[in-house]
N, C-alpha and C positions, 0 to 999 in steps of 0.2 A: 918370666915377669907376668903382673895379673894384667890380661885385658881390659880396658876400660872404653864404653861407649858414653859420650856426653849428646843432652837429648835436651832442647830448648830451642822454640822456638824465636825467641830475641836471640840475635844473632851475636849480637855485642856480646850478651850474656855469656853466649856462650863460647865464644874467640874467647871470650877474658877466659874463663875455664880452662879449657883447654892450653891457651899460651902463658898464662900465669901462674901455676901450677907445678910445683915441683914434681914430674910424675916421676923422674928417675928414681928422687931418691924417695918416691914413695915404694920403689918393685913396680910401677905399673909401664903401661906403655897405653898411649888412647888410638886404639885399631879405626875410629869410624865418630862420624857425627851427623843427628838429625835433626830436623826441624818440626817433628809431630812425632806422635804415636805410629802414624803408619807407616813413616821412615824407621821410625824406632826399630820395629818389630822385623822390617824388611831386615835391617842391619844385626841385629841379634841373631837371626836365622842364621846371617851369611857367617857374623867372624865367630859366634858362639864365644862373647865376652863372659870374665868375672864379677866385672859390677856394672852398674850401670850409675850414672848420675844425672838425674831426670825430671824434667822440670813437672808439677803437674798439671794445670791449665795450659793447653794447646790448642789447635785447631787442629780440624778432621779428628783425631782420637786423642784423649787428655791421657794421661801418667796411669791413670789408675786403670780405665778400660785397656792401655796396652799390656801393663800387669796380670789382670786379667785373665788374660788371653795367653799370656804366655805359663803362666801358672795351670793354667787348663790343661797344655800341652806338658806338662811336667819340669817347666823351666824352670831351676833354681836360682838361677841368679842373683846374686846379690844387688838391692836398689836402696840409692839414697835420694830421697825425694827431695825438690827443691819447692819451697813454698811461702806466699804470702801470710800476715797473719791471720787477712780475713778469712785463707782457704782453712782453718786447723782442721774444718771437719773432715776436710781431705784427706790429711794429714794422717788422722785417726783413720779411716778408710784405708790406709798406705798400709797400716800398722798390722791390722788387721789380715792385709794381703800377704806376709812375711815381711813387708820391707824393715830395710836394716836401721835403718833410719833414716830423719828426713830434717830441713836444715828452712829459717824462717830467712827468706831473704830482707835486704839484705846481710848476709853474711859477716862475722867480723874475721879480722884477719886468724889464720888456722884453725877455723871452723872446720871446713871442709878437709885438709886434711888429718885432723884427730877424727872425721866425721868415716874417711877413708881407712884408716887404719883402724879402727873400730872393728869396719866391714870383714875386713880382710882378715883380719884377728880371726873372727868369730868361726869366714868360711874355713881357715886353718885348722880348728879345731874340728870342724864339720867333718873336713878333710880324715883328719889324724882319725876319727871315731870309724869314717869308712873302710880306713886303711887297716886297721883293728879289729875290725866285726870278722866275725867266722863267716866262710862260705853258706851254711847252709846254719842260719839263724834259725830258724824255725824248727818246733817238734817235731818228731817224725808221725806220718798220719798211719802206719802201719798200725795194723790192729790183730792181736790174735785171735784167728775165728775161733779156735776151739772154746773161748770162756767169753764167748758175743752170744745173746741171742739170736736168733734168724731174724727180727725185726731191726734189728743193730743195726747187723750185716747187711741187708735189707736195704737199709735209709745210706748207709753210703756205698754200698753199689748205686741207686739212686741218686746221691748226690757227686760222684764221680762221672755220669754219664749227662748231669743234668748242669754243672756248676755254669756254664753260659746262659743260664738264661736269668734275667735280672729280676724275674718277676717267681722265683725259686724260694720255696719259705717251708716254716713247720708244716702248717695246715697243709701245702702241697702235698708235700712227702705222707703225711699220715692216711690222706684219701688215700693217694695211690695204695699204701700198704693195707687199708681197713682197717685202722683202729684209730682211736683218738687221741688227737695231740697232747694232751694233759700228757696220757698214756705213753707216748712216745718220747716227748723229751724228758720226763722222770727216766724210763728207762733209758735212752741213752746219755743223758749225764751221769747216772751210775756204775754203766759201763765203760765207760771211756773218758771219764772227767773234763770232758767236753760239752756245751750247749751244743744243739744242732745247729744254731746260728754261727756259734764260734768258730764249731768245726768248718761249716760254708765258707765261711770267711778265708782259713789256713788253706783249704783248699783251693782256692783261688788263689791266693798270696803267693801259693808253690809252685802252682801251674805259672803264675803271670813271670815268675824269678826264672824258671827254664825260658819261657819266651823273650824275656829281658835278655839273656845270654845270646843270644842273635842281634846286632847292632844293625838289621835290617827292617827289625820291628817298631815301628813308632808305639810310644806311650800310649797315645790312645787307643792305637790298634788294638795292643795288650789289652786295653780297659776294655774294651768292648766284647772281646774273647773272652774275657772270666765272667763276665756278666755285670759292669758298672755302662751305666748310660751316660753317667758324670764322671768324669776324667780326674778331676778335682777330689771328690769324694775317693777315687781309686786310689789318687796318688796319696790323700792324709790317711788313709787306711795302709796302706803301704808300707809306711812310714811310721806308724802305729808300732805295726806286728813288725818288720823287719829290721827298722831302726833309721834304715836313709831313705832317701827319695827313687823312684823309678829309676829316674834320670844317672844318679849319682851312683844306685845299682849298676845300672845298665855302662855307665863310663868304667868302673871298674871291670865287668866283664871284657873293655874292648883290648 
């Protein structure tokens, strides 16, 4: 069954949720409920839910900051925002964050769950494309030295020894070698039908997939090791090139 955390600070609101709610025959089961953002957050760590249903004006931290936050961290979770009509820009903000969607209160009857099964639909298919993907998405970065130049060969030995540092670019690599960038990325796009940016990128993406395979590495840890300072940016880059999320990699490994 999918976990489900319900997050609202009207309490009423949220009993009725909870106890009015067909969750059996939705497949769910509601593990946990909060009263803000930073009960939210607390309770998502602990049961590691599939959706959440989340109000987004709270106190201490609203819907959207605890999103945030957990999207930072590589969380996928699936979130169906609950909102007023004055909040829409919220709304759109939600939207923006992944959320699956989000629901204008009050609510009429079976809103919420076509709103649920929606969710649950979608992570299904999330699921299935996971469950689908080849181990090892990515090209291979092997390169035969004999038909590289030495400046080729050159820029990724340098970018194999360099790819942790977030501040790693053309212009780096070309000083260090002595010739000019122009110079360098023509020639290596020609030899390897790679940008040098591309190639930085797959090389971090390969290294972060090995570190992912260890489920004692946090998300961010990884991001920080391949050279992103934003988590966020690592995990849609990620997700780019390999297809799922950190996260959603990383559960598959376990």
């Amino acid at each position: 069954m999918y976990k489900v955390i319900v997050i609202d600070d009207e309490m009423l609101v949220r009993r009725g949720i909870v106890m009015e709610t067909d969750w059996q025959g939705l497949n769910c089961v509601v593990v946990a409920e909060a009263g803000n953002g930073i009960e939210g957050l607390e309770a998502v760590r602990k049961y590691h839910p599939d959706l959440l249903i989340c109000d987004i004006r709270m106190p201490k931290m609203d819907g959207i900051e605890m999103l945030k936050e957990l999207r930072a961290e590589g969380n996928d979770v699936s979130v169906i925002f609950l909102t007023a009509y004055s909040e829409f820009s919220y709304a759109q903000s939600a939207l923006k964050l992944l959320a699956s969607d989000y629901l204008l209160k009050p609510f009429g009857d079976g809103e919420l769950e076509q709103a649920v099964n929606n969710a649950l639909e979608k992570r299904k298919r999330t699921q299935e494309k996971l469950e689908n993907s080849k181990d090892e998405p990515l090209p291979e970065l092997v390169l035969n030295k004999g038909d590289k130049s030495k400046y080729v060969m050159a820029a990724v030995d340098y970018i194999s020894a360099h790819y942790g540092d977030p501040e790693l670019c053309v212009a780096e690599i070309a000083e260090h070698l002595g010739i000019s960038e122009g110079h360098l990325s023509h020639t290596f796009k020609r030899e390897t039908d790679y940008t040098v940016a591309a190639y930085i990128t797959r090389v971090r993406m390969r290294t972060a997939m090995k570190l992912l395979n260890d489920c004692r590495n946090k998300v961010y840890e990884v991001a920080e090791q391949v050279g992103y300072r934003d988590v966020a940016h690592f995990s849609s880059s990620f997700k780019r090139i390999v297809g799922v999320t950190p996260s959603e990699y990383q559960d598959r490994s376990m």
